[in-house]
N, C-alpha and C positions, 0 to 999 in steps of 0.2 A: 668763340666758345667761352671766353672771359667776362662777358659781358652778359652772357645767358646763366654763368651761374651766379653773377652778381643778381638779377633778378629773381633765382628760388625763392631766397630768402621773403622776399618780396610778395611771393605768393603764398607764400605761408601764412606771413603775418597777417594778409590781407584774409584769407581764410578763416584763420581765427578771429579775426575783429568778425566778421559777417556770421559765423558761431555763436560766438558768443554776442552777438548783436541780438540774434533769436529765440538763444537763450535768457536773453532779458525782457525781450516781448510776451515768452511764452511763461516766464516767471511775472511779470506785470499782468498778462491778462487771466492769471492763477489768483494772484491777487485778489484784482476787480472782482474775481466770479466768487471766490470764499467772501470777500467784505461783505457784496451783493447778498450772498445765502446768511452771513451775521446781519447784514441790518434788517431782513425780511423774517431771520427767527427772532431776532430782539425785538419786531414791530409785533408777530407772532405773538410775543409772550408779553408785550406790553397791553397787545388787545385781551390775555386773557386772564391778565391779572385786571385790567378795566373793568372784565365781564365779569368775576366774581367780585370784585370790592362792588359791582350794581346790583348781584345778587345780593350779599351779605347786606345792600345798605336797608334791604326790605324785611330783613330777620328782625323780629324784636328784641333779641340775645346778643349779647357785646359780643363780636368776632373780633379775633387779632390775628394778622398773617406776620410769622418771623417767620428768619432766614436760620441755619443751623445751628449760628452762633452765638441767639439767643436776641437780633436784630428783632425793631418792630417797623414792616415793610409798611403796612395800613391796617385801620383796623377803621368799624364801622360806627356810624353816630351814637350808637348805643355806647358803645364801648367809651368814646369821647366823651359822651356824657356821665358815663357812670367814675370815669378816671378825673372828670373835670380838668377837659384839656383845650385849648384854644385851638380855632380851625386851623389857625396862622402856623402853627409849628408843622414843620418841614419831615419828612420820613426819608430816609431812616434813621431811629433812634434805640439806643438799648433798653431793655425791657425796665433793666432800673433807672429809667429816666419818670418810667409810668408807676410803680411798685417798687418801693425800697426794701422791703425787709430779705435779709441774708438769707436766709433757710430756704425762704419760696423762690428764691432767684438761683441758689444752687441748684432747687431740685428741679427746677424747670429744665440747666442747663443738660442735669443728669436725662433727664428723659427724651431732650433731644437729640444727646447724644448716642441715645438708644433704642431709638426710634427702628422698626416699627413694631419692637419690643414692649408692652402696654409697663407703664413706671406710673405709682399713685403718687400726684401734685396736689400738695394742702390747698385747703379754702385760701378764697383771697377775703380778705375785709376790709370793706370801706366803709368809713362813716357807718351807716344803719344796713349796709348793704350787707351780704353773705354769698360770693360768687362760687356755686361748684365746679372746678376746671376739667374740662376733657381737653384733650391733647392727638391730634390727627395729624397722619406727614401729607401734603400736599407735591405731589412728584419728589426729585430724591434731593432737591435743597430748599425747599419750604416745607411750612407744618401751617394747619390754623389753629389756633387756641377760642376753645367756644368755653365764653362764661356762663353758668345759668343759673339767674337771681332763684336762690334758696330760701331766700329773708323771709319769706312769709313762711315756709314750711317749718326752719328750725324756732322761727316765734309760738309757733302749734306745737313744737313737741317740748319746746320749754314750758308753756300754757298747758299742757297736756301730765308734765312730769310736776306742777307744782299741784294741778288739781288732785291728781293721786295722792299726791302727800297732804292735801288739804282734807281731802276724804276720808283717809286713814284716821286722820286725829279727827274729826268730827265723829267719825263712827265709835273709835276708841274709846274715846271720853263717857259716851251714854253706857256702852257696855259692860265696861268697867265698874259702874256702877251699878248694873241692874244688878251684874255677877255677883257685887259684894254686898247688895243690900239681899239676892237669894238666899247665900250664904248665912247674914245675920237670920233671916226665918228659920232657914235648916238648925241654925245652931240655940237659937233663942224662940220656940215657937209657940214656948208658955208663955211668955211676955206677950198681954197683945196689946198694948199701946204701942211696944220698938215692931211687934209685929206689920202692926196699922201705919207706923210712920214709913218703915220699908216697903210695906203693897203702893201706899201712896207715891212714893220714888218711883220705882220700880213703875207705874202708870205714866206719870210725869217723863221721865227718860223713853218709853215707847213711843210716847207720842213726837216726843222730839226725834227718833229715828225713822218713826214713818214718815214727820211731816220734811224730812230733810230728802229721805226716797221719792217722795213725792214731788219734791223741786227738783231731785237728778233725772227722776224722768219727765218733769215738764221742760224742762228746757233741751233735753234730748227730744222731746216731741216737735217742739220750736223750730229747732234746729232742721230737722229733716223735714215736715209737714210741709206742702204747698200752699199758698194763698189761692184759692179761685177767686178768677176776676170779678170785679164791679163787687164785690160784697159788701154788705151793708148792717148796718142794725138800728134798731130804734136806741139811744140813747138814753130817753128818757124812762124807758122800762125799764134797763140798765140800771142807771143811777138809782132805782126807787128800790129794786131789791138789792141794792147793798145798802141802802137806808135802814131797810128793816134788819141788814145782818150787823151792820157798826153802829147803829143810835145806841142801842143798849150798851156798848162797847164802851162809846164815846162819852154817855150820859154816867155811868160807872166808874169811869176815868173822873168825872169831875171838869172836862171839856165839851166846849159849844162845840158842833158840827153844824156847819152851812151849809146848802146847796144853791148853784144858781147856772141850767142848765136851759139855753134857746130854744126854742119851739123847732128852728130849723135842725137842729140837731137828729132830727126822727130819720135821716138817711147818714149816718155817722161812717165812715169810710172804714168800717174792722167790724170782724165775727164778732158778736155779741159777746161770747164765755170766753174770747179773747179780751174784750174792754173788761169785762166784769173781773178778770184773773188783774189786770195792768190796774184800773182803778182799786181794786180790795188793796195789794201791795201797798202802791202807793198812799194811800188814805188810811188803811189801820199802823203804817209805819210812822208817818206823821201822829197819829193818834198814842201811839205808846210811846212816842220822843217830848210829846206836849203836855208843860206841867198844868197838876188841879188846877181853874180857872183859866185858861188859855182856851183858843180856836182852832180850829181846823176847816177851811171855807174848800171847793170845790168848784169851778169855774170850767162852763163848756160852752165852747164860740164855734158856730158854722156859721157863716157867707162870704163872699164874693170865692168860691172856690179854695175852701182852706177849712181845716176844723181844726180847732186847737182845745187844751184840757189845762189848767192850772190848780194843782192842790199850794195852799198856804198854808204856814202854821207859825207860832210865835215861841217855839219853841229854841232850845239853842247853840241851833244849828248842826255846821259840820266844818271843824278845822279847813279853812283852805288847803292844806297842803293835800288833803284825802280827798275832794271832791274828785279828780281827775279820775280814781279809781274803784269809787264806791261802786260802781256797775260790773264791775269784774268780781266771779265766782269765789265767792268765799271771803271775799274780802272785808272785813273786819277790822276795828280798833274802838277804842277805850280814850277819848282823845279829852285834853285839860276843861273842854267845853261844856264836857258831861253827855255832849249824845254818840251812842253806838251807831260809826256809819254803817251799819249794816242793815241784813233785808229781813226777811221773815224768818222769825222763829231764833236770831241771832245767829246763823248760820251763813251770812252772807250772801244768801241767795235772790232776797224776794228783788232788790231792785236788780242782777243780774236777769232774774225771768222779766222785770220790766223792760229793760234796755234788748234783748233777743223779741222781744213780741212787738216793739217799737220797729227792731230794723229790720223785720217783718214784712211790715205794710209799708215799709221805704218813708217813716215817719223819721221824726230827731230831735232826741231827746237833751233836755238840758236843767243841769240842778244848779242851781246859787242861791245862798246867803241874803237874808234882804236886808238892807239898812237898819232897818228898825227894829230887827232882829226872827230871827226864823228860818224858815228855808221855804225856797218854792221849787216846786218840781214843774217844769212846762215840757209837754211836747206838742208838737205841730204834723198832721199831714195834711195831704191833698183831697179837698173834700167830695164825696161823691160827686156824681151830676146829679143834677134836679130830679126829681121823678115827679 
């Protein structure tokens, strides 16, 4: 009997080791089967974070994928290119590793933090760029951040908001005056010499507001107008009736006018009353920049698939610093050289309707200064085909 309850003990313990023996198999293979289901959702969501960074690499638009705490997980070539980031760098990194400034990096955080509550994130800017940010959760700890280049739109509504303001004072300026040369007739209308000098104004400034409507709507014509294909014109007709409209112009002035226009020219690659509008500009603006005794020559080249136009003039010039923008609407100056870079009628328009009726016909245009003094205007297109 002594000896049977020396072995209880014995069967207890042996009981519990075999318990808990099972107990550890059955917690080992709990284990194995959750790590199993972690490493098949982590492969999961490695394939599907794969699948979208192959989507996103096909977007044209910078995508970034962060984590909630404002992490950048990947983002796509766009995006690298436009942050100018090396392949080599390693992800993940904080968003102000790509974008330093404080404000945009709060509000980023604020919006993730508030996700999927919509919160407005400032433009980003880079260099020339203008990115408008939207802001998406991607399941419930990721977001994407889609940038979308703005640059050319907010350059249209800057271009858009100085032209208003350039229109305003060109219009104001003539009306102004008609008003107060009216006024002098109203008020002095026995006097007719101040009468005769104010009708004369009063003529003079209309015609500057028509001829200035008239280039707001030729270049809104421009602008919208399609090219039909293969169009042609004869050149040389061209050239002869603007002969007969700037000779007397030019001969008045006290300046020679050249012409020296190729036979092949007779299939010229643009609408006729499109060359005739680009050459008059060009040639009567050369013509009222060129002093008494000076030229104005006119050069048109077609073959081997190309036609090109060259007006010359020894006139002088156009400050360097302004060339880059003589072609833009309204643009104007008074520059130490003595010539007004500007277009018809001093209004800054006529070489703007040049440079819009050039990129037109997918032509390009090019002004400079010549050694010896003067300016040349060259543009070049692609010349019809034979007929």
């Amino acid at each position: 009997m002594i000896s049977a309850w020396w072995l209880l003990p014995l069967f207890v313990l042996l009981f519990l080791f075999l318990w808990q023996r099972k107990k550890l198999r059955d917690l080992s293979r709990e284990q194995r089967r959750r790590s199993s289901e972690m490493q098949a959702l982590d492969k999961q969501l490695r394939q599907r974070s794969d699948r979208l960074d192959a989507i996103f690499s096909t977007v044209n638009e910078a995508i970034i994928r962060l984590d909630k705490e404002g992490n950048v997980l990947a983002m796509n070539e766009q995006a690298r290119r436009l942050f100018r980031l090396p392949r080599a760098l390693r992800m993940p990194q904080p968003m102000t590793v790509f974008y330093r400034r404080t404000k945009w990096n709060k509000a980023i955080r604020k919006a993730l933090a508030q996700m999927p509550e919509p919160c407005e994130i400032p433009d980003i800017y880079i260099g020339d760029y203008v990115l408008a940010v939207r802001l998406a959760p991607l399941g419930e700890s990721e977001a994407l951040l889609l940038c979308l280049d703005i640059s050319r739109q907010r350059e249209l509504e800057a271009q858009r908001d100085q032209l208003l303001r350039d229109l305003m004072h060109d219009l104001k300026t003539p009306l102004t005056s008609i008003l107060g040369y009216a006024r002098t007739i109203e008020s002095f209308g026995d006097n007719k010499a101040l009468c005769k000098e104010a009708a004369n104004t009063i003529v003079q400034e209309s015609k500057r507001l028509n001829q200035l409507i008239e280039s707001m709507l030729t270049l809104h014509q421009l602008a919208e107008d399609r090219v039909p294909g293969d169009v042609v014109c004869d050149a040389l007709a061209v050239v002869h009736e603007l002969q007969q409209l700037l000779m007397p112009v030019a001969k008045k002035k006290g300046v020679r006018l050249d012409v020296a226009v190729d036979d092949a020219c007779d299939a010229f690659p643009m609408d006729g009353s499109d060359l005739y509008r680009l050459l008059t500009n060009v040639v009567e603006n050369a013509i009222r920049h060129t002093p008494q005794g000076g030229y104005v020559s006119l050069y048109m080249h077609c073959a081997d698939g190309e036609a090109s136009l060259r007006v010359i003039d020894n006139g002088p010039g156009i400050n360097p610093k302004h060339l880059p923008r003589v072609t833009e609407r309204f643009y104007r100056t008074e520059d130490e050289r003595g010539r007004q870079s500007s277009g018809q009628g001093g209004h800054g328009m006529g070489l703007a309707i040049v440079q819009e009726t050039v990129n037109r016909y997918g032509g390009h245009l090019v002004l400079s200064n010549r050694p010896e003094g003067g300016l040349e205007v060259r543009v070049e297109f692609i010349a019809a085909p034979a007929r």
